[in-house]
N, C-alpha and C positions, 0 to 999 in steps of 0.2 A: 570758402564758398565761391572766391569768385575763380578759382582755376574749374571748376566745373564747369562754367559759362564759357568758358576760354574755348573750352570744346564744343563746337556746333553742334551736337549729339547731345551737348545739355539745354540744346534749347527744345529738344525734343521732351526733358524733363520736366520744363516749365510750362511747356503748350500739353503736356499730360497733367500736370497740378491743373492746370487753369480747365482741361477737360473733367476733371473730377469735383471740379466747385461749381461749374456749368451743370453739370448733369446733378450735382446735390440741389441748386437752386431749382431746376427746370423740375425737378421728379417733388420736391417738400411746395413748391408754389406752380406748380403746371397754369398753361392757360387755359382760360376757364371758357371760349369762346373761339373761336376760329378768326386767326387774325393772319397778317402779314408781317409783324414784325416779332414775334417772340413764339419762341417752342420748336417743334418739329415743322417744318412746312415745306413736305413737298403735295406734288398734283394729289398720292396717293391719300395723303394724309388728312387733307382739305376736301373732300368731296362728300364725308358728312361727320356730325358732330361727335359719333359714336368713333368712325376712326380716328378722330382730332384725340380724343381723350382716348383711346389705347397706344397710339403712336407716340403720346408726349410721356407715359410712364416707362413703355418697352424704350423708345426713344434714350428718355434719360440714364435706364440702367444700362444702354450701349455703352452708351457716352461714356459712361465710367468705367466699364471694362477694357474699352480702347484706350482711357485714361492711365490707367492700373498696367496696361500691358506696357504702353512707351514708356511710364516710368521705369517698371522694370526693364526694358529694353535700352535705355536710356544708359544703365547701371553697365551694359555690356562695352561701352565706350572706355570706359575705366578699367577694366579685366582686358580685354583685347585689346592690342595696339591696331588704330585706326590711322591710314595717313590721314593728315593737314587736308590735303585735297579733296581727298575722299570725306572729309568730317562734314562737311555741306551737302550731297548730295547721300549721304546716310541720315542724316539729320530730316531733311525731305523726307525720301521717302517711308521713313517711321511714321512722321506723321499722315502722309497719304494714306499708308497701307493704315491706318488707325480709322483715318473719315472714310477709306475702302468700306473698312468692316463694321463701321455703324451701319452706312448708311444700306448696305447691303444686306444686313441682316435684318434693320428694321422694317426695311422697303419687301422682303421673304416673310417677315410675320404678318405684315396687314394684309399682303397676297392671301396667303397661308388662312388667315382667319376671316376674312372678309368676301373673298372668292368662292367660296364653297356651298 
């Protein structure tokens, strides 16, 4: 277990676990109120209660799919040989391009539904 960690590409593993226990918490107990500290919260999301509570369930099934994705992309560290050097700045950007695709996709639904 621990030569997985060895490779910064598995920290990309463990910030995808922690992104799929986030999003199981956030989607089984959502906030019930528009707050500042817990749930989805951008400008979009916050301006009424109806988007508050569509943003924190689409929200949390991102959350997991970006989770589910770096895991498995996580898995390609081990199949490919990654340099040493490179093992950090891959590790990065999995997880970027993972908060990319939340927040982009969630930020296109409440557009999408709310806009119209």
């Amino acid at each position: 277990m621990e030569e997985i960690f060895e490779n910064t590409i598995g920290a990309a593993l463990l910030t995808g676990a922690i992104f799929i226990i986030a999003a199981a918490v956030v989607y089984l107990f959502p906030p019930k109120k528009i707050n500042i500290f817990y749930g989805y919260r951008t400008a979009a999301s916050m301006k009424s209660q109806e988007r508050w509570d569509f943003a924190q369930k689409y929200g949390a099934r991102q959350l997991a799919i970006g989770g589910v994705l770096m895991v498995l992309v996580s898995f390609t560290g081990k199949i490919v040989a990654v340099h040493e050097a490179s093992q950090t700045v891959t590790g990065i950007l999995i997880t970027l391009a993972a908060v990319a695709y939340i927040f982009i996709t969630t930020e296109r639904a409440i557009k999408n539904r709310f806009n119209q």
